[in-house]
C-alpha positions in Angstrom: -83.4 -30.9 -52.4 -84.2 -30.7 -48.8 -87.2 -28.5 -49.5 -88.6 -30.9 -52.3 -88.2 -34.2 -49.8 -89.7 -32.2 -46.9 -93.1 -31.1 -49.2 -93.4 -35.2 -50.2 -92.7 -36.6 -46.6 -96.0 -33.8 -45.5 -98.0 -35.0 -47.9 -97.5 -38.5 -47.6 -98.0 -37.6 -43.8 -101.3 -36.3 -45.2 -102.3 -38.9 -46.9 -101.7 -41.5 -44.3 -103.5 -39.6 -41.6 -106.6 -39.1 -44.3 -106.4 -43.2 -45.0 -106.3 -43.4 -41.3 -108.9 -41.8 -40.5 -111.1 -43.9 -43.1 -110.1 -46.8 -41.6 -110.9 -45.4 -37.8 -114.7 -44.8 -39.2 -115.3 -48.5 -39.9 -115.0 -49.0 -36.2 -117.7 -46.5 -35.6 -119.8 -47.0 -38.1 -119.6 -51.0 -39.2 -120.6 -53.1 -36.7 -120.2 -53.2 -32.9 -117.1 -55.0 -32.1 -118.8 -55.4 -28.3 -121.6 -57.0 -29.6 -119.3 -59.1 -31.5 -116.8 -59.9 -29.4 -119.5 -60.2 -26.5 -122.6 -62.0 -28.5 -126.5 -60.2 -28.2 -126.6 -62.5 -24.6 -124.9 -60.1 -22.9 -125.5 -57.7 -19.7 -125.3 -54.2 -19.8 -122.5 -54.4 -17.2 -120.8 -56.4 -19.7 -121.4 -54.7 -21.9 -119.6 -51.2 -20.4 -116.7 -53.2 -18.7 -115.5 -53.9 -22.1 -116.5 -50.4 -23.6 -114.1 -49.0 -21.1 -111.5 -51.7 -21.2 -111.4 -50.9 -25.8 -111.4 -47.3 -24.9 -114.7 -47.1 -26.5 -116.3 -44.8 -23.9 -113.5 -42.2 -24.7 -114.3 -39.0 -27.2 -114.1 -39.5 -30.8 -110.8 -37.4 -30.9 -109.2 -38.9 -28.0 -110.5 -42.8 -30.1 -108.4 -41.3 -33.1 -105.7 -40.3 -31.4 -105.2 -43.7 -29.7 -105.6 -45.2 -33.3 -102.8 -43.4 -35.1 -100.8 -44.3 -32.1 -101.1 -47.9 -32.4 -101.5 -47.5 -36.4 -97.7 -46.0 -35.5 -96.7 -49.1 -34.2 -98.5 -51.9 -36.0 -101.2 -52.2 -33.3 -105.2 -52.7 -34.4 -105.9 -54.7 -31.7 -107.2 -58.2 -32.2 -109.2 -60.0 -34.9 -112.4 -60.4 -34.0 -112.9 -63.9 -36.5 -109.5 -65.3 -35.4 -109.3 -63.7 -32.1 -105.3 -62.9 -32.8 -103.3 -59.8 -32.9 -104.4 -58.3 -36.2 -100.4 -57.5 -36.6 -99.4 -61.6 -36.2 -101.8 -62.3 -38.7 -100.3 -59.7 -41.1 -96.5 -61.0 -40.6 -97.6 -64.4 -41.2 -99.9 -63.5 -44.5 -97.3 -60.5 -45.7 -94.3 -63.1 -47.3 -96.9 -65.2 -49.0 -98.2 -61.8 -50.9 -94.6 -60.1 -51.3 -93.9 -63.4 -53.4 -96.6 -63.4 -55.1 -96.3 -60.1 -56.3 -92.4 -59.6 -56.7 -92.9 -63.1 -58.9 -95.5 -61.6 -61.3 -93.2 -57.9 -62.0 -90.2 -60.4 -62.5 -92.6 -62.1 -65.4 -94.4 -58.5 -66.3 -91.0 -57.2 -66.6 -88.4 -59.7 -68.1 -91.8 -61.1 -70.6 -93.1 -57.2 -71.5 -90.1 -55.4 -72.2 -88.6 -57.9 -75.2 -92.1 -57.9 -76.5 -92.8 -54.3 -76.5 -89.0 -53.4 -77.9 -89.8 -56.6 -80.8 -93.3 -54.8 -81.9 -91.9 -51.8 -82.2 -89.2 -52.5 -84.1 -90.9 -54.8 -86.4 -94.4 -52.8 -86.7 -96.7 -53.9 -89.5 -94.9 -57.7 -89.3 -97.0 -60.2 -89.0 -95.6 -61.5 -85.3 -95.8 -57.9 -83.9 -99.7 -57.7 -85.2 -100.3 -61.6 -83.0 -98.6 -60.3 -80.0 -100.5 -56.9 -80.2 -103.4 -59.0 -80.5 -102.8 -61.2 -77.3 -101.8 -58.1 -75.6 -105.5 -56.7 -76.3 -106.8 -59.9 -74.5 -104.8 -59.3 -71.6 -105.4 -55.9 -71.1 -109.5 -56.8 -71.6 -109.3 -60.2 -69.7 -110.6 -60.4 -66.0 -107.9 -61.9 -63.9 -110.7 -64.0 -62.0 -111.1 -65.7 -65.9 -107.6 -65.6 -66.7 -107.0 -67.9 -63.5 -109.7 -70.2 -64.0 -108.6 -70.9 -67.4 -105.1 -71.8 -66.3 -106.8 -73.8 -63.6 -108.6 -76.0 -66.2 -105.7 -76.7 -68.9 -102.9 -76.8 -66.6 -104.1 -78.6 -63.1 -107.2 -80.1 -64.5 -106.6 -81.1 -68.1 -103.0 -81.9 -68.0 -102.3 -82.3 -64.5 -99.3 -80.8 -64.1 -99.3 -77.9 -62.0 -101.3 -77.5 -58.8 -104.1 -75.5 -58.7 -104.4 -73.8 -55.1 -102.3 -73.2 -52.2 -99.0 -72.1 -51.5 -96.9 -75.7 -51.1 -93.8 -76.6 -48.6 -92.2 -73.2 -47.5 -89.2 -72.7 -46.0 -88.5 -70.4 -42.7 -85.8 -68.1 -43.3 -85.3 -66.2 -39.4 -89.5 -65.0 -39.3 -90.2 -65.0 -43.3 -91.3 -68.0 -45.2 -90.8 -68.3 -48.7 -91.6 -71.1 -51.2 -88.9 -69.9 -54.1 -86.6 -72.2 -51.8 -88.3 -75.7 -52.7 -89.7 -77.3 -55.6 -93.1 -78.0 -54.5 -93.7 -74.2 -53.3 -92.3 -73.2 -57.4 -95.2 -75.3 -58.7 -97.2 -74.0 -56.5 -96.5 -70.3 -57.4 -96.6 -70.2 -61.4 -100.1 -70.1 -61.9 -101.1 -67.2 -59.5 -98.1 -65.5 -60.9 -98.7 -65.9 -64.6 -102.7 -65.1 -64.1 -101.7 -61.6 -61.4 -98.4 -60.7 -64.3 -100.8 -60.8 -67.5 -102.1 -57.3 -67.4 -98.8 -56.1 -66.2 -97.0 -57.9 -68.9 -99.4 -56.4 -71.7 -100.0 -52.8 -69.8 -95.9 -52.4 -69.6 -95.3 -53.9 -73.8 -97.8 -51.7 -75.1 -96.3 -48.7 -73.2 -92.7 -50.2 -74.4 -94.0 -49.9 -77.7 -95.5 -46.7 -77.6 -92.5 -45.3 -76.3 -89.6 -46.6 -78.2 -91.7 -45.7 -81.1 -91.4 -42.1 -79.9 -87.9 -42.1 -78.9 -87.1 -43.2 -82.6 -89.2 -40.3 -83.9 -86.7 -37.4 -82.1 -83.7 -35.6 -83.5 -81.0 -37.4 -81.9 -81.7 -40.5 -82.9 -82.0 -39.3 -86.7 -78.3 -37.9 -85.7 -77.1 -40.9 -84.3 -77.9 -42.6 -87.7 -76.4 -40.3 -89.6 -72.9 -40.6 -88.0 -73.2 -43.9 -89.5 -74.0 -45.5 -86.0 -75.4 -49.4 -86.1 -79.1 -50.1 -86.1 -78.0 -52.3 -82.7 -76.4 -49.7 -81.3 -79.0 -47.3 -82.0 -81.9 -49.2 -80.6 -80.3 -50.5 -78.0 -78.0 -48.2 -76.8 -79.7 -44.7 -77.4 -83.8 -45.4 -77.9 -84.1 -48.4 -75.4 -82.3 -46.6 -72.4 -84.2 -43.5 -72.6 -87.4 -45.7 -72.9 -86.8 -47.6 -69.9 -86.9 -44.3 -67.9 -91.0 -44.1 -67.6 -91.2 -47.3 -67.6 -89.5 -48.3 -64.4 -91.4 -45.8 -63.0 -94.9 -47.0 -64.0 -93.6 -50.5 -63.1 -92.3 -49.2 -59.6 -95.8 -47.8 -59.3 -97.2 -50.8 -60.5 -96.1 -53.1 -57.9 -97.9 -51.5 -55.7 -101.0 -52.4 -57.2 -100.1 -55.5 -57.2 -99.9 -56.9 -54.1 -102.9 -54.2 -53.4 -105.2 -56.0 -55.9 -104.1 -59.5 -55.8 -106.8 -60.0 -53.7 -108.9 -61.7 -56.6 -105.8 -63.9 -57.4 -105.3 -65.4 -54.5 -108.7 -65.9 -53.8 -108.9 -67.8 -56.9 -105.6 -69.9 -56.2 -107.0 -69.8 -52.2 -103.3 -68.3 -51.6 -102.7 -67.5 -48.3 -101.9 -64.4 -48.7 -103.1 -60.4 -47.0 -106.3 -60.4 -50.1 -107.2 -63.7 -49.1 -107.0 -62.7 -45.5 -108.9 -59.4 -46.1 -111.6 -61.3 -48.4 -112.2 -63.2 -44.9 -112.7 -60.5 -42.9 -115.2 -58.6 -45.3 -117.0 -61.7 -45.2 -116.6 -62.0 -40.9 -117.2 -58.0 -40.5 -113.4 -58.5 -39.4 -112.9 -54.9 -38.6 -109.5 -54.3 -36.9 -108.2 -56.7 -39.9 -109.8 -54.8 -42.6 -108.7 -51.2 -41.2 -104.9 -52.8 -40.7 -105.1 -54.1 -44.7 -106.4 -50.8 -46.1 -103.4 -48.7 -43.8 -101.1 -50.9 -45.0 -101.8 -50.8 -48.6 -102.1 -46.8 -49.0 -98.3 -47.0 -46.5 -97.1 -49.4 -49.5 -98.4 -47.1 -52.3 -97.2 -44.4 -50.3 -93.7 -45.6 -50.0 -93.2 -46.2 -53.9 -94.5 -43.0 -54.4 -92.0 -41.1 -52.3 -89.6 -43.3 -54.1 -90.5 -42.6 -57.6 -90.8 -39.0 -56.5 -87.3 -38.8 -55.3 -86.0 -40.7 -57.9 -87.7 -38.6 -60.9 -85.5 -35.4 -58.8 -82.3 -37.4 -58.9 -82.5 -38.1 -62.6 -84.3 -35.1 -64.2 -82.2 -31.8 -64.0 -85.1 -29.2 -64.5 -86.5 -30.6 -61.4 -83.5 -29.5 -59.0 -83.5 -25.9 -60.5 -84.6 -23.1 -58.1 -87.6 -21.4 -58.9 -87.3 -18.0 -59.7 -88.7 -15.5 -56.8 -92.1 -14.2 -57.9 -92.5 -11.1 -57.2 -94.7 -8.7 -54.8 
């Protein structure tokens, strides 16, 4: 057990340092954040005095170095559109996307996984045929078009719902959250819907596909043979060993969610981290863009490890010793 953690925790140490280093190059090699900061009016004198006050007359590794460092503790300096700590921008962006995307998995989740267990179980019916149809669309569907669409029958057609922003939030110690008021509710089921629809149809088709295979194996044939309920069967034997991957993918999945619901909430102008990051690739905002991208791969990261250590706890074969080769 020990061993198999230690081998995940070095590579995710890999993979962050690898990210990090990406994410260093765009200082050296997009834009001049003197010139930037500074404007083209400036003096040579200036022009050095600041060089040496960002470090940037240090060596390249000593530059890296100091990066990590502050990568280690949530520092990338400030934002050269906003002018504020790249890190305060983050906290105050962070809720807005964490909502967002823990709202769309609820929908993916509670939305896909009755579907997928319906079509399966009534394959060939007529109902199971429309929802495999719909779940073609959302799979094919650009979120961008999904969005809009919402946009135009429900805050343009039939006026009900809003169709941007984020609405009254609440403070709860530093973290806002709209799930606490009304107005911030309305103002989070379109995004949700539009950033959950290929979620919802990626997690009933693999639903499907694999409660159609858990049906197929010996046990199951068993099971009915002992005279065991059709409910019982489905539910208590094929479902929960279906669920298995499919938490996992989902667990995986989140991550890409709030990594990719950059289009979404540039849509719905939510004030979320793709929003934020959409601004700075627009600005040249390069302390905010290299802060999003380390962030995102220390998310994805995370999940990872989790999945990782949770496929260990669950799966024996994975905590038997490997045989010594031998020499």
């Amino acid at each position: 057990m020990l061993a198999f953690v230690l081998r995940r925790l070095i590579q995710a140490v890999v993979v962050m340092l690898t990210v990090a280093f990406i994410a260093f190059m765009l200082f050296q090699y997009v834009g001049d954040p003197v010139t930037n900061l500074l404007g083209q009016d400036a003096t040579p004198e200036q022009r050095q005095q600041l060089r040496a006050d960002l470090g940037l007359d240090a060596s390249f590794a000593v530059q890296f170095a100091r990066f990590v460092g502050n990568a280690a503790r949530g520092e990338f300096g400030l934002s050269l559109r906003q002018g504020r700590k790249v890190s305060s921008l983050i906290v105050e962006r962070f809720p807005a996307t964490i909502e967002l995307a823990v709202s769309a998995a609820v929908i993916a989740l509670v939305v896909g996984i009755p579907l997928g267990v319906y079509t399966a179980l009534r394959r060939g019916r007529f109902g199971s045929q429309v929802f495999m149809t719909l779940s073609l669309l959302g799979v094919s569907l650009p979120t961008f078009l999904i969005g809009i669409l919402l946009i135009l029958v429900f805050a343009v057609l039939l006026k009900v719902l809003p169709s941007f922003g984020r609405g009254e939030v609440v403070m709860l110690g530093g973290w806002s959250t709209g799930w606490l008021t009304v107005d911030g509710w309305k103002h989070l089921v379109l995004p949700a819907i539009t950033l959950a629809v290929f979620q919802l149809a990626l997690i009933m088709r693999l639903v499907r596909a694999e409660m159609l295979e858990v049906l197929r194996t010996d046990y199951i044939k068993f099971a009915r043979a002992r005279g065991i309920s059709d409910r019982a069967v489905y539910f208590g034997h094929a479902l929960k060993n279906t669920l298995v991957p499919v938490i996992t993918i989902t667990g995986l999945q989140l991550g890409a969610l709030i990594a990719f619901a950059i289009i979404t909430e540039t849509v719905f102008q939510w004030p979320g981290m793709g929003l934020l990051f959409i601004q700075a690739v627009q600005f040249a905002d390069i302390p905010v863009m290299a802060a999003y991208l380390c962030l995102i791969a220390l998310i994805f990261v995370l999940i990872n490890l989790f999945v990782d250590l949770l496929y260990f706890a669950v799966d024996p074969r994975l905590r038997i010793e490997r045989p010594a080769t031998a020499h």
